[in-house]
N, C-alpha and C positions, 0 to 999 in steps of 0.2 A: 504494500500500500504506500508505505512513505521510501520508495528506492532511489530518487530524489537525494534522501539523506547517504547513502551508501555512498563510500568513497571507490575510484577507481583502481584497481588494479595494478600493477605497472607494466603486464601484459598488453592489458588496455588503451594505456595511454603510449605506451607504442606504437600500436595497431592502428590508431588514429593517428601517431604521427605519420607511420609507414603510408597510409590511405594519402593522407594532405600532400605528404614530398611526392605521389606517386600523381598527383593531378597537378603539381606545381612542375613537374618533369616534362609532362603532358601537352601543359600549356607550353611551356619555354620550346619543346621539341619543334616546336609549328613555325616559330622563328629562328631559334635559334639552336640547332642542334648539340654544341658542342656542350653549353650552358645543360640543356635539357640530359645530356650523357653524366654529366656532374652527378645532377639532383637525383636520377635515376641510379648511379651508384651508395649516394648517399641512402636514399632508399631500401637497397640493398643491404648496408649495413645494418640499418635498423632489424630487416627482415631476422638478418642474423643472429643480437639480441635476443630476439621472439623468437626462435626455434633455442637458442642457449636456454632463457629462463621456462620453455615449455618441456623442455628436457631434464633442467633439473627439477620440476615441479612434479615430472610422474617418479622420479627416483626416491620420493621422499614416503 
């Protein structure tokens, strides 16, 4: 009822950032490629994070 109050994750707020660099990539690509190559690695790192803590989250 009140989940509102729940705080995020840090999977979460990953996930959300991974989404935003991935439409910030998106945009930038349609002009600027090399720019959009960046943001899209950047991306990728986060991805990386989120596979590391979803990994240590089932070993526990």
């Amino acid at each position: 009822m009140f989940g509102f109050f729940k705080s995020k994750t840090p999977i979460q707020k990953l996930e959300e950032k991974y989404a935003q660099l991935t439409q910030e990539a998106h945009k930038l690509w349609q002009t600027n490629r090399k720019a959009g190559d960046e943001k899209m690695t950047e991306a990728e790192n986060v991805m990386q994070e989120i596979v590391k803590l979803k990994e240590q989250s089932e070993t526990k």
